[in-house]
N, C-alpha and C positions, 0 to 999 in steps of 0.2 A: 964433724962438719960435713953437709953433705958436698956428693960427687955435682962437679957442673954437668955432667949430663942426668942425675935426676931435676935438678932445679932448670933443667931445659923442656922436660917429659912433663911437668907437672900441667904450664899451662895450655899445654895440651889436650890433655886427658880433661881438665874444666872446660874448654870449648865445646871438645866433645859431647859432654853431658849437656852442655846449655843448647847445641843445634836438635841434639835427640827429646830435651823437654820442650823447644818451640815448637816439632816435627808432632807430638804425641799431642797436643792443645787442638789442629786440626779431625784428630780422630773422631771426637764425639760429633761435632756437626757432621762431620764428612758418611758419619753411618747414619745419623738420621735422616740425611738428604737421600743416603742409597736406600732407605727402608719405607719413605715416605713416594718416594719417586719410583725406584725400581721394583719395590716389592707389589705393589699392585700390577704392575705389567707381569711378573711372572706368575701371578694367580692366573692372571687372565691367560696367558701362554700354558698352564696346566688345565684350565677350560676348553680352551679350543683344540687340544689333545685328546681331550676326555681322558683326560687322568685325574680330575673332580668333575664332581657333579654338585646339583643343589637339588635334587631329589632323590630326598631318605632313601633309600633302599635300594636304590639303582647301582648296577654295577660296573667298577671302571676300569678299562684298556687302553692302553694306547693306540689311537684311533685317529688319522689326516683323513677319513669321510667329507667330516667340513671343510675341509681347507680343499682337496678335491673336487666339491659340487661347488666352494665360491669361484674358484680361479678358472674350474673347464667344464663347468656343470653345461648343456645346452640350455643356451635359454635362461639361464639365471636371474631371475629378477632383480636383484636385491647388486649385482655387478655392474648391469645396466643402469639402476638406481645409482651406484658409484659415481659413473661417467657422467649422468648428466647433474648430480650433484657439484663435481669439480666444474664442468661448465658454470654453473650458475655462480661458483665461487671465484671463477677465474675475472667470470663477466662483472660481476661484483666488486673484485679487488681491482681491477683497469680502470672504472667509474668514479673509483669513490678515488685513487691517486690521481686520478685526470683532475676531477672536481679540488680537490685539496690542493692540488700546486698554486693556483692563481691566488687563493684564500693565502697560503702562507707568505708568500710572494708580497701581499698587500699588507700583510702585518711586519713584513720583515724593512720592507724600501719605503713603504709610502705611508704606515699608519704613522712611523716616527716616534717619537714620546708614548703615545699614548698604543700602542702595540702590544703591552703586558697588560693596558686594561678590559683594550675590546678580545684579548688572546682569554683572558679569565671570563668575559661575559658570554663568548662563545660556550665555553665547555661549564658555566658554570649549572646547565640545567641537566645536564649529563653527570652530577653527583646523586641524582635521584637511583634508585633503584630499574635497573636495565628488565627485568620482568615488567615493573610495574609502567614501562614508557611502552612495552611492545603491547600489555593490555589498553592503553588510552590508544592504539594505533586502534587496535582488533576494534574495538568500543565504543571508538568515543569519535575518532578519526574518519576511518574508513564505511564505519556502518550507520553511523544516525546525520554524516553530512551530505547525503546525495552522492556520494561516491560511493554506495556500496556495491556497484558492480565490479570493482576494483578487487574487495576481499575474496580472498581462495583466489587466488592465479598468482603465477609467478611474479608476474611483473609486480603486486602487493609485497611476494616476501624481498625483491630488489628494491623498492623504495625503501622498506621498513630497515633493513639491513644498510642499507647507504644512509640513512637520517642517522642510525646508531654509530658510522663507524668513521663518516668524513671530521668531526671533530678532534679525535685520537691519530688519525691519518696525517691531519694538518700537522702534528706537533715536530717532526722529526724532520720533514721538509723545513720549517718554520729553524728546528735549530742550528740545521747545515747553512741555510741564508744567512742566519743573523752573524753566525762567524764566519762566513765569509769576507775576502779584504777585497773591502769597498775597491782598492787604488786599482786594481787589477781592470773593473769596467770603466775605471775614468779613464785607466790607458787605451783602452780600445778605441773609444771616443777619441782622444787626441789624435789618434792615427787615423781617423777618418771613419770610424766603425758606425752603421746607425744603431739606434737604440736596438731595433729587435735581432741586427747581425750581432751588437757586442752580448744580447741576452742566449742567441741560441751558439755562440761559438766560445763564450767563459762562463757566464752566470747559469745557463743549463748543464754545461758538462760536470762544471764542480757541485752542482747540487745533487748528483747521479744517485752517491751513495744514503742521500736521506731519502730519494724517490723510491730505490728501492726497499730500503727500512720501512718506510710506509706501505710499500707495496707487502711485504711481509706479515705487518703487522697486522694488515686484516686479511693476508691470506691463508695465515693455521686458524689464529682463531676459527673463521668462517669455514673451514671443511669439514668439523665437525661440529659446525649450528642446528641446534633443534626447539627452541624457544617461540622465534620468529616464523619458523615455518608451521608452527602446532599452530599457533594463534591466527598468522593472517595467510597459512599456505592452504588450509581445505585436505581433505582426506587425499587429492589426486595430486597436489604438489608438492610431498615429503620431501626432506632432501633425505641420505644419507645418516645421520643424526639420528635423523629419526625410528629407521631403522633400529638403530643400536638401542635406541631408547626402550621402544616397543619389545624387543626380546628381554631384556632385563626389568622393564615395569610389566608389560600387558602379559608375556608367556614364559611358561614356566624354563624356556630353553637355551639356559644359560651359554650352554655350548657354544652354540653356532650366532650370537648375539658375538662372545667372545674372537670369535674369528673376525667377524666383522670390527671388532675394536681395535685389534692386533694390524688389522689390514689397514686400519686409520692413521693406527700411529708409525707404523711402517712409511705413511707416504708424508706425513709433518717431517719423520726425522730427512728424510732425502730432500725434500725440501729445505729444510733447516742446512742440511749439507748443501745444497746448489749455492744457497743466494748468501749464507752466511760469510763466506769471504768479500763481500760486498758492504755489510754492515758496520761500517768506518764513519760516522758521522760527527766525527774532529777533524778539524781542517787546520788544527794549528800544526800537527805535522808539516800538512804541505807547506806551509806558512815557511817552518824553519828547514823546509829543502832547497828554499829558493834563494 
């Protein structure tokens, strides 16, 4: 007969083995995610080293030349090209969250019922192909309606870039609203509040963290845009993008293209770190702290 302290030990040791088979189920995603995600950034990090190359016969050392001429070269073109890229992105992401609040706002209070239909007829011409809407811009838009003096300038790639991205912008504003608890502005109201005191002192503040989710969401994307500006920016308003593009399509010089990638995605993840504790867009928490 056995001892009561094995028939104590047993179901233990089964526990044990069932948290280690749940534990081992995440492995195989969890490496494809690090080989699909991480492993191209470390190519790129052994490029911008020059510890590879992509020219046969070239020889390789460990080498921060590139990362030296981006960050303190004098005069660096391509740093400058940085700077007023993030301008154009920042001025970009303000525009298109400004413009998106009042849109979600009217789907969320006033369209009522029918809010999930005109919310679908909005985004539903944005299931086409996003090349093939920036070529009808380039094409069809800008150049054969009397507005061609519009193409190749900045202000062409801010419209083009705001037509693509306040649709997507609207949706996260649009979700923080819709669960929002209504009772909270009709209290305002009973205490004397008018409409745009009770809008800008509860219905603005709790909708903070979808404003910045929107704000977000077209601000990585958009730091490394090169589509929109190939097409309707002209050879003198590249962003940034573009750059990266041209060393890795137009010339043979992988390297220092690669520095320039490294330095892109260095400024998404900081980014990603600043506003990321911001991206809370359930309010039923707050709902049940109250």
């Amino acid at each position: 007969m056995p001892s009561p302290d094995l028939a104590q030990r047993q179901p233990r040791v089964r526990a044990v083995r069932l948290r280690i088979g749940r534990g081992t189920l995440v492995l195989p995603p969890l490496g494809i995610v690090l080989l699909v995600l991480v492993g191209p950034i470390v190519v790129l990090a052994l490029y911008s080293l020059n510890l590879r190359t992509n020219i046969p016969g070239t020889p390789t050392a460990f080498s921060s030349a590139n990362w030296k001429d981006f960050l303190t070269g004098h005069g660096n073109p391509f740093r400058a090209r940085f700077f007023y890229s993030m301008k154009i992105t920042l001025l970009v992401s303000v525009a298109v969250t400004a413009a998106a609040y009042p849109l979600a706002y009217y789907l969320a209070f006033v369209a009522r019922r029918f809010r999930y239909t005109l919310l679908l007829v909005l985004i539903a011409p944005f299931f086409t192909s996003y090349l093939l809407r920036i070529v009808a811009w380039s094409d069809i838009v800008l150049n054969n309606n009397g507005v061609s003096w519009l193409l190749y300038s900045n202000f062409s790639i801010f419209l083009v870039l705001f037509y693509a991205w306040i649709p997507f912008v609207c949706l996260p504003i649009f979700a923080v609203l819709e669960n929002m608890d209504r009772q909270l502005t009709e209290a305002a109201g009973d205490l004397g509040a008018s409409r745009f005191k009770a809008f800008w002192t509860v219905t603005f503040p709790l909708s903070l963290p979808g404003v910045i989710a929107a704000f977000v969401f077209v601000l990585i994307p958009t730091t490394g845009e090169f589509i929109a500006p190939l097409y309707v920016g002209g050879p003198n308003n590249q962003l940034f993008g573009n750059e990266i593009q041209s060393f890795f399509g137009d010339s043979p010089d992988w390297n220092y293209g690669a520095v320039l990638a490294i330095a892109l995605i260095a400024v998404v993840l900081v980014l990603m770190l600043v506003f990321g504790r911001f991206l809370n867009t359930d309010l039923r928490t707050q709902r049940s702290d109250r």
